[in-house]
C-alpha positions as CSV (number, residue, x, y, z in Angstrom):
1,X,-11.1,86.5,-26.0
2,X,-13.0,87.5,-23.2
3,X,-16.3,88.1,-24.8
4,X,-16.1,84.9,-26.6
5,X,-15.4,83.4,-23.4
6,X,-18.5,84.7,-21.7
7,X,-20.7,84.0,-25.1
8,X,-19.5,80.2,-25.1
9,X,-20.7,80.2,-21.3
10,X,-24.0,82.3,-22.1
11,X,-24.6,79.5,-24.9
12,X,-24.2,76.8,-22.4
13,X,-26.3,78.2,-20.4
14,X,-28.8,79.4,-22.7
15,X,-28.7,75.5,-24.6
16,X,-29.2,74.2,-21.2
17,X,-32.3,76.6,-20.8
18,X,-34.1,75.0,-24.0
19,X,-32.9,72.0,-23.6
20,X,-34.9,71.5,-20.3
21,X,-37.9,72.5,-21.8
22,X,-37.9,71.6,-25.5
23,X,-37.0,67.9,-23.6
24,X,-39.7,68.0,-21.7
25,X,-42.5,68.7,-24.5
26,X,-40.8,66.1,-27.0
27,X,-39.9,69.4,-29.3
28,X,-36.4,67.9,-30.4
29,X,-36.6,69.7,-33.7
30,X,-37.2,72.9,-32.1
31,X,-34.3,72.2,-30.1
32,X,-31.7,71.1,-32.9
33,X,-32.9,74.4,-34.6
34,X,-31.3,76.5,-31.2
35,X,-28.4,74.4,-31.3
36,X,-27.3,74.5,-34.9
37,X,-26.5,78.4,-34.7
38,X,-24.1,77.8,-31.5
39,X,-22.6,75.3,-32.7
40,X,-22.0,77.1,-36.3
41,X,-20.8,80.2,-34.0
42,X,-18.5,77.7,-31.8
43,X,-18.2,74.1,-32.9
44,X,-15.7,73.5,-29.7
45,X,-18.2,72.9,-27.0
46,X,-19.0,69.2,-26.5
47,X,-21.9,69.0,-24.6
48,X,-23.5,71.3,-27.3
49,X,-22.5,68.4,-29.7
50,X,-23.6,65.5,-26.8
51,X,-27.0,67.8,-26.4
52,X,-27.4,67.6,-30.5
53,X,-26.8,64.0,-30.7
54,X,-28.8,63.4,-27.5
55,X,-31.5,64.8,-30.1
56,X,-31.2,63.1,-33.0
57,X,-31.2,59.8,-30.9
58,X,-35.0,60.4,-30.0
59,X,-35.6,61.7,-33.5
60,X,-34.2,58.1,-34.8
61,X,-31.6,59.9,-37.0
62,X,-29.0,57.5,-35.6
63,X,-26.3,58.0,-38.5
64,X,-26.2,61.8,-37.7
65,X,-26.5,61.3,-33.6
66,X,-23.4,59.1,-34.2
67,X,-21.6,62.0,-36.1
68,X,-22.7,64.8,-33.5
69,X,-21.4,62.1,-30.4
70,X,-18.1,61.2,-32.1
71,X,-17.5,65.1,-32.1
72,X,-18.4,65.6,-28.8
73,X,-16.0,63.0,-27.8
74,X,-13.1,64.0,-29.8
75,X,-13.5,67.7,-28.2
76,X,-13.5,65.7,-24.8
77,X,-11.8,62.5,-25.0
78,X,-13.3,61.9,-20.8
79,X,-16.7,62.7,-21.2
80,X,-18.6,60.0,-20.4
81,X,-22.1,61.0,-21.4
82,X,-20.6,61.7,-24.7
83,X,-19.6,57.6,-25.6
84,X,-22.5,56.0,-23.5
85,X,-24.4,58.2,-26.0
86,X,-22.3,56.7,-29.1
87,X,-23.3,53.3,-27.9
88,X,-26.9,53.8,-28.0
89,X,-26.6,54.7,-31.7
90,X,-24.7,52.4,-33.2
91,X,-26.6,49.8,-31.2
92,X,-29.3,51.2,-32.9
93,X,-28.0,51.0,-36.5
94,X,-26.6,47.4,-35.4
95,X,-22.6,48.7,-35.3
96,X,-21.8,46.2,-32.7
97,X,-18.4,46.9,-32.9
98,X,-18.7,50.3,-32.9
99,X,-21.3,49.8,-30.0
100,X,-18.8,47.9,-28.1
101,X,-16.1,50.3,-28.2
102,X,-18.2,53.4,-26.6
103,X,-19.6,51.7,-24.2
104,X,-16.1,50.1,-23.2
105,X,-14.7,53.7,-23.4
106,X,-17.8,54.9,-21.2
107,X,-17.3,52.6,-18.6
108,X,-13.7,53.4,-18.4
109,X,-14.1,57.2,-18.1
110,X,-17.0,56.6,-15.6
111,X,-14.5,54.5,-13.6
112,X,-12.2,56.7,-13.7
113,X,-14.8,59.4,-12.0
114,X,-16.1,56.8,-9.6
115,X,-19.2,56.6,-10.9
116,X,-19.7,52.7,-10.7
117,X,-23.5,52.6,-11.2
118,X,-23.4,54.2,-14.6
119,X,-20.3,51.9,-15.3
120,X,-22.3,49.2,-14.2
121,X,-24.8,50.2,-16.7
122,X,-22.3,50.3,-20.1
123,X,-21.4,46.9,-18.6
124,X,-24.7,45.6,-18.8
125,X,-25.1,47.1,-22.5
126,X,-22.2,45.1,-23.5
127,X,-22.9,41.7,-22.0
128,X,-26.4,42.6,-24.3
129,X,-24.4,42.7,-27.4
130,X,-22.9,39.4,-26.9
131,X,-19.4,39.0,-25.7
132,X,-18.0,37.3,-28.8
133,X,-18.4,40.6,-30.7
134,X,-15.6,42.2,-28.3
135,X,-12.3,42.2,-30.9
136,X,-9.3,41.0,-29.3
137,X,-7.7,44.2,-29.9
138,X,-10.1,46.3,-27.9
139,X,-8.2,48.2,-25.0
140,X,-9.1,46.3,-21.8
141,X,-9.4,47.9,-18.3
142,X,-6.4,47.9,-17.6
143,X,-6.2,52.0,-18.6
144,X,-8.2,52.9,-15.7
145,X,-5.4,54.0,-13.4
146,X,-7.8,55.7,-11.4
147,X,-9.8,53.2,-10.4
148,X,-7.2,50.4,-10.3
149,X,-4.9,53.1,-7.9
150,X,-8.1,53.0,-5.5
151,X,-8.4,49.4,-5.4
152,X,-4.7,49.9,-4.5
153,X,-5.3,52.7,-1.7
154,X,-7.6,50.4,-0.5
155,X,-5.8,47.1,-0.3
156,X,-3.1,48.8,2.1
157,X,-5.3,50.9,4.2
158,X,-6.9,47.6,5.2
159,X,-10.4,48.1,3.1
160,X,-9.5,44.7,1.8
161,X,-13.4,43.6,1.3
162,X,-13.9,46.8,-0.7
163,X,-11.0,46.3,-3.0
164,X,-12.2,42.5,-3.4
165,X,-15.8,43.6,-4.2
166,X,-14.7,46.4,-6.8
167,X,-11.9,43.8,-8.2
168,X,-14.8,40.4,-8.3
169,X,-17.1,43.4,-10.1
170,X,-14.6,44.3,-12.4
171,X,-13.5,40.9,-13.3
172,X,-17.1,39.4,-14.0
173,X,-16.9,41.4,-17.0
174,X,-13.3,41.3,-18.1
175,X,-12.6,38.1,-16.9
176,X,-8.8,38.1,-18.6
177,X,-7.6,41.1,-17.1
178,X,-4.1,40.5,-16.0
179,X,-3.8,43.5,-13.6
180,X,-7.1,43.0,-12.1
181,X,-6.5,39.3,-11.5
182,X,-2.9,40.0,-10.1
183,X,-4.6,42.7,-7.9
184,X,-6.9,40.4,-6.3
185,X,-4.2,37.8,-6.4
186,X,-2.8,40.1,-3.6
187,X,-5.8,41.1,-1.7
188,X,-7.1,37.6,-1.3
189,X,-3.2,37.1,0.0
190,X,-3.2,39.6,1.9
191,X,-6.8,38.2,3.8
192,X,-4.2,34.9,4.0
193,X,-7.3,33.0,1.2
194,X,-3.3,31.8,-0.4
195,X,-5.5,28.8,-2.7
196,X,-7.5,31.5,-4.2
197,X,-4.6,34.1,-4.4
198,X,-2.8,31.7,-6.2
199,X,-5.2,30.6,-8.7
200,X,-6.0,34.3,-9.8
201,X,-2.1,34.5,-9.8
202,X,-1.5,31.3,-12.1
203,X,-4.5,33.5,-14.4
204,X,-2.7,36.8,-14.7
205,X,0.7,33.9,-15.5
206,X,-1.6,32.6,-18.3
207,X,-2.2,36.3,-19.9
208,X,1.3,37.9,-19.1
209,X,3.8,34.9,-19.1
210,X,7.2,37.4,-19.0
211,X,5.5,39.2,-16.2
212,X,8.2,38.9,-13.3
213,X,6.7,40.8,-10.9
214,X,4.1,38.1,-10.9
215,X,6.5,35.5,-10.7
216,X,8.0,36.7,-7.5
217,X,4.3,36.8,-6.2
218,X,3.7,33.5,-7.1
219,X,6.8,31.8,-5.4
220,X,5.8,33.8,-2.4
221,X,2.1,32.8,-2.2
222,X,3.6,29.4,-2.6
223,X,6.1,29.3,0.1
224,X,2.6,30.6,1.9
225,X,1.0,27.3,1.2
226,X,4.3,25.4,2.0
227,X,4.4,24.3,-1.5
228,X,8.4,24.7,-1.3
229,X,9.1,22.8,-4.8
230,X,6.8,25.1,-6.4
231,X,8.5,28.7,-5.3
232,X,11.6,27.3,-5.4
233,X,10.9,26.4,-9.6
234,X,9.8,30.3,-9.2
235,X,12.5,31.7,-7.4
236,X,15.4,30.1,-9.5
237,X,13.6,31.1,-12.5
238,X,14.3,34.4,-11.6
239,X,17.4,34.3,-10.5
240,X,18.5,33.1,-14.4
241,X,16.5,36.4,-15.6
242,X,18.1,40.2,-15.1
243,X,16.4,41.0,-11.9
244,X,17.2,43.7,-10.3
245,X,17.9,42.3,-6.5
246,X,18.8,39.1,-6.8
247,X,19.2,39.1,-3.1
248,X,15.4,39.5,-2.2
249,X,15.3,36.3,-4.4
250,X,18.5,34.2,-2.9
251,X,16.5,34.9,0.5
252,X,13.4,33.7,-1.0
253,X,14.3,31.3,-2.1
254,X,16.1,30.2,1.7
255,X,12.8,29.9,3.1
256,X,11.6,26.8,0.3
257,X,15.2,25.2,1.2
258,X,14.2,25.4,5.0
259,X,10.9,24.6,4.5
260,X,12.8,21.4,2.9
261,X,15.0,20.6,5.4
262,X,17.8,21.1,3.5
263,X,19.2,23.5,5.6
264,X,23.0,23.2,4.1
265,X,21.2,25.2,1.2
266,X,19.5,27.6,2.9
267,X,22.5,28.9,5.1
268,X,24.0,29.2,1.5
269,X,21.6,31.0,-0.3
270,X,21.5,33.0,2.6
271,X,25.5,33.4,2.6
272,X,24.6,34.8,-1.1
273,X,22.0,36.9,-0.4
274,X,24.2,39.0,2.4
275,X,26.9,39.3,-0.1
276,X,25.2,41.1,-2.4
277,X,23.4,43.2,0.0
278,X,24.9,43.2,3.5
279,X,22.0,45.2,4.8
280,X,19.1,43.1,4.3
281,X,17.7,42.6,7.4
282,X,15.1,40.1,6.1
283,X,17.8,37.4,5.8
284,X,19.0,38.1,9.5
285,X,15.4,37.9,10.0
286,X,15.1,34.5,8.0
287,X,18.4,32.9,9.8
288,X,17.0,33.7,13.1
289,X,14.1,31.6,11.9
290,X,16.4,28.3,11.4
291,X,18.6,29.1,14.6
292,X,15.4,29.2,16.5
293,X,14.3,26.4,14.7
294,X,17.4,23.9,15.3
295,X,16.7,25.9,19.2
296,X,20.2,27.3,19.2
297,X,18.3,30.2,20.9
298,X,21.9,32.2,21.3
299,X,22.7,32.0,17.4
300,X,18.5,32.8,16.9
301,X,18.6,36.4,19.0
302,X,22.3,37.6,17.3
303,X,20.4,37.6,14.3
304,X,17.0,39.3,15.1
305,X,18.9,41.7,16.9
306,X,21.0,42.1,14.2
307,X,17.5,42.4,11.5
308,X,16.1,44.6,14.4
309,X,19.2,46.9,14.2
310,X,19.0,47.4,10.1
311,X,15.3,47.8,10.2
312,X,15.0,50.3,12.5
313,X,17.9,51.8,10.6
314,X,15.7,51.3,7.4
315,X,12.4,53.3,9.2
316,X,10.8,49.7,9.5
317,X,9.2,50.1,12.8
318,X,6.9,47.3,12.0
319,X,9.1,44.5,11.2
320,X,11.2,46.1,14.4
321,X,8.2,45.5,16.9
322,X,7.6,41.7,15.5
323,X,11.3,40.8,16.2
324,X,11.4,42.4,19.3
325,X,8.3,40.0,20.6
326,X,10.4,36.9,18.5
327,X,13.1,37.6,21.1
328,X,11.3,37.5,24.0
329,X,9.7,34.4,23.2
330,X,12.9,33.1,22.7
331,X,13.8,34.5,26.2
332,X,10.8,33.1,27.9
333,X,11.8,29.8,26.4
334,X,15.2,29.7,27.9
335,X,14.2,30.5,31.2
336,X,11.8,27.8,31.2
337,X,14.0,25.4,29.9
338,X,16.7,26.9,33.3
339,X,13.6,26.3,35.3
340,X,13.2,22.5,33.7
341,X,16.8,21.9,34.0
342,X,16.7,22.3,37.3
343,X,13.8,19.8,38.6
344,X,15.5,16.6,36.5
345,X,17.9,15.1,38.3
346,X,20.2,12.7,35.8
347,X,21.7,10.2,37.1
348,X,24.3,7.2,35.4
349,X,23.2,3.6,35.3
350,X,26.4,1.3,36.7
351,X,24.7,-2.2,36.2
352,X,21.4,-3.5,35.6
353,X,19.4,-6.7,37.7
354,X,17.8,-8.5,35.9
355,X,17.3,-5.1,33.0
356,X,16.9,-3.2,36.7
357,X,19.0,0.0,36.5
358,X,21.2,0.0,39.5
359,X,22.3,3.4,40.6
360,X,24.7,4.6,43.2
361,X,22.7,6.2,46.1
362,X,24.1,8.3,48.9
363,X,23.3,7.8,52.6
364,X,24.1,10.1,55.5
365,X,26.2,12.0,53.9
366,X,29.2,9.6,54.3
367,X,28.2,5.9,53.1
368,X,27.7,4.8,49.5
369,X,25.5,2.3,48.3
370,X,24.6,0.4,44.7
371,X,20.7,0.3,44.7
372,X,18.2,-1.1,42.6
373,X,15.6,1.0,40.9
374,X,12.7,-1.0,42.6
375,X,9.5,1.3,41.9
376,X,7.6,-1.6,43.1
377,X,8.8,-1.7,46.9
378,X,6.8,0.3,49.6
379,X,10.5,2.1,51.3
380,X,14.5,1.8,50.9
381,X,15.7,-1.3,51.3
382,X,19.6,-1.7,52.9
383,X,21.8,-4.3,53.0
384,X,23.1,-5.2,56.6
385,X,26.2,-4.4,55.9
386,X,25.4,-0.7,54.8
387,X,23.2,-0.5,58.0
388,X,25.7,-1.5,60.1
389,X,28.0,1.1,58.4
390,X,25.5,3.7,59.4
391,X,25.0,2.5,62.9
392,X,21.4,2.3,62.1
393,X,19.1,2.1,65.4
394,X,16.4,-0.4,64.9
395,X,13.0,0.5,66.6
396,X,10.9,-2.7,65.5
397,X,10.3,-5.4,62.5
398,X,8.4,-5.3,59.6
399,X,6.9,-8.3,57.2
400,X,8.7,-7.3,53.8
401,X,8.3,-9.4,50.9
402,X,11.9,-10.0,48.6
403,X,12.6,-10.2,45.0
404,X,12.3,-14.5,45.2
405,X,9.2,-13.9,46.2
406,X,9.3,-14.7,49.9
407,X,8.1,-12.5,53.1
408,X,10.6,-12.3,55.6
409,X,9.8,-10.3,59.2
410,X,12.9,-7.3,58.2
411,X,14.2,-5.0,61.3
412,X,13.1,-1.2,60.3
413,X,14.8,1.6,61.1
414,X,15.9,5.9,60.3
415,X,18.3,6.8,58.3
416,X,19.4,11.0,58.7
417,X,19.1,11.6,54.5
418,X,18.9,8.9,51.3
419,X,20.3,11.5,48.2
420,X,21.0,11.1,45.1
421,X,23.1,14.0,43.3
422,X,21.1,17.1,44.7
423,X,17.9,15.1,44.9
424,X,17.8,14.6,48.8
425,X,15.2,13.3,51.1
426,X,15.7,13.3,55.3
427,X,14.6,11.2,58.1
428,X,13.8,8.5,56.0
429,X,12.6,4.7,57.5
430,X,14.9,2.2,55.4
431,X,14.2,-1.8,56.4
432,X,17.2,-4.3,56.3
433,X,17.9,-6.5,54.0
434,X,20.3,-9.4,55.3
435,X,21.8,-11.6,53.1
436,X,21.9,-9.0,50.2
437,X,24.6,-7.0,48.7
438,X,22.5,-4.6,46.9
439,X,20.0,-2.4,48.1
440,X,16.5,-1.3,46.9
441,X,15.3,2.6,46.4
442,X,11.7,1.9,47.1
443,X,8.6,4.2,46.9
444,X,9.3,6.3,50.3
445,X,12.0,8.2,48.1
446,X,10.8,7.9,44.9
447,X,7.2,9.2,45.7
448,X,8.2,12.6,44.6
449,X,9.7,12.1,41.4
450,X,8.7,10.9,38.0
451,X,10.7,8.2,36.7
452,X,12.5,7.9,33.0
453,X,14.9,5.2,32.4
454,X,17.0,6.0,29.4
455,X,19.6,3.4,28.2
456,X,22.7,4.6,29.9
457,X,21.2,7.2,32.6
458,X,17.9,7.6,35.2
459,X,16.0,10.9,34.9
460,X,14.5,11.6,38.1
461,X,12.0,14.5,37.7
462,X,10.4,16.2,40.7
463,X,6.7,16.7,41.1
């Protein structure tokens, strides 16, 4: 065994020796006359039967090159070299189909080794013969693994533009492969392009319409695109077929009912999705979602903490990180809405003059008065009998127009503090107003506060 071992490697060798030169001076007879012998003494070497038929191609023998590259491909069902050969002679006796299916088989196997340019080169030999002469029932690409397993490696480490360029190169010969078109259905989702994801997913649909797995991706490139009617046909599709976890698609299918507004069905497909698997943290994840859309910012965090919990139980330390920041946005919300709250001062409308609001005001301290809402007077405005309450000292008159219109010469005066709720303003000048029951909150108050009137309250809210 040994010593035929080391002769089938000396032959090799030897072939390889003569094959070098007897190439280079044309002698191909010479050279089939060193070859027959080996192969007689071992007809298992293929690239003794590739080097033959390599030959016989230049000597235009093309029915026996075909014969000598059909063996050297059945002793090595991989080797390139061997079908590319094939191709080249039944091109050459006009075997188109034959020609077809070596140089298919070629590209595959040179796929498979990464060798794209030659691939690129069987390509170009077929889209030569014509591509109405590729049968039906020819073997498409989808058997390189290899290659299609790159693409893959690719796609998650990131390389999307690589995977896209090997994917686009691969599909502008083999336009209706259904792996290929899925696989770039993901990339280009996966570089958020969701229009063109979807059309190469709809594609791949076309070829491989039982295909769930491409189902699923289409109802979620759709709720992508916010085309919730669409994944929602998808995802209850599905859920009337035998798939396996119906609760990945009950949570799904949540997000096309939100995206709906019908939020009564979400909550319930939600309700059936944690049913059947408690510990999906994605529909904790999704509920947050609503919560923090409706802003009940309490019910929101109890449910990413609750995702966060199961991811991180679950090893998902990405998902983990993206609820954490969720949670402090929701955080930094409330305490802005605390630090809101707390510069609007609401305040109940008793009556209205003339559509007015009047409000209740309170002076000192001690003394209440019904005021009207008069943004358009310069200061506070009392009546007598409210000044007199407050044993207001006057230091001097001022001219002060009234709401008939007229200018009347009104006494001025301080009061200690005008407030209203916590809104309080000291050592204010008020003028008096005799012959009036109702004061006016003029612009010596008000000058610090925005002013909302709402139908049944004021909203004063500070500067």
């Amino acid at each position: 065994m040994l010593s035929r071992s080391f002769g089938n490697l000396r032959a090799l060798k030897i072939i390889s020796d003569w094959w070098i030169i007897f190439a280079k001076l044309h002698y191909y007879e010479a050279a089939i006359a060193k070859l027959d012998p080996l192969l007689h003494a071992d007809p298992s070497q293929a690239k003794l039967w590739y080097a033959k038929a390599l030959a016989l191609v230049n000597l235009q023998r093309f029915g026996e090159a075909v014969t000598s590259a059909q063996l050297s491909v059945q002793l090595n069902p991989t080797f390139a070299p061997g079908y590319q050969l094939l191709g080249n002679a039944c091109t050459q006796l006009e075997d188109k189909r034959g020609a077809i299916s070596a140089y298919k088989q070629a590209a595959h196997c040179y796929l498979d080794q990464g060798d794209k340019k030659q691939a690129q080169t069987c390509l170009d030999k077929l889209k030569a013969l014509g591509p109405q002469f590729i049968p039906n029932e020819q073997k498409s690409f989808q058997e390189s693994q290899e290659f299609f397993q790159k693409i893959s490696v690719g796609a998650e480490s990131g390389d999307h533009e690589a995977a896209l360029n090997n994917l686009n190169w691969l599909l502008n010969f083999d336009p209706k492969n259904a792996e290929a078109l899925a696989k770039r259905g993901l990339v280009q989702a996966k570089r958020r392009n969701y229009s063109a994801a979807l059309a190469d997913i709809n594609l791949a649909l076309q070829l491989c319409p039982n295909d769930l797995n491409l189902r699923l991706q289409r109802g979620k490139i759709r709720l992508w695109l916010n085309d919730a009617e669409g994944a929602m046909a998808d995802f209850s599709a599905l859920l009337e077929t035998e798939w396996g976890d119906t609760s990945e698609i009950y949570c799904l299918r949540s997000q096309a009912y939100q995206q709906l507004n019908d939020l009564d069905s979400a909550f319930q497909d939600l309700a059936n999705a944690l049913y059947i698997n408690p510990e999906n943290s994605e529909c904790y994840r999704v509920r947050g979602d609503i919560y923090r859309g409706l802003k009940d910012w309490e019910e929101a965090i109890s449910n990413y903490r609750r995702a966060i919990s199961l991811s991180l139980e679950q090893g998902n330390q990405f998902n983990y990180k993206k609820l954490q920041a969720k949670i402090a946005e929701i955080e930094r919300k409330i305490e802005r809405e605390k630090q809101e709250a707390s510069r609007i001062i609401r305040v109940p409308i008793k009556s209205r003059h003339g559509g007015t609001p009047i409000i209740e005001v309170l002076f000192n301290d001690c003394v209440t008065c019904d005021m009207v809402l008069d943004t358009g007077a310069g200061i506070v405005c009392v009546p007598e009998e409210i000044a007199r309450s407050l044993n207001i000292v006057f230091i001097g008159n001022q001219p002060l127009r009234v709401a008939d219109g007229s200018v009347t010469n009104a006494p001025i005066g301080y009061v200690r503090s005008v407030a209203i709720q916590q809104a309080k303003a000291e050592n204010l000048e008020v003028a008096i107003l005799p012959r009036y029951s109702t004061g006016l909150l003029g612009q010596n108050y008000l000058w610090q506060y925005d002013v909302r009137i709402l139908q049944t309250e004021v909203e004063l809210y500070l500067r």
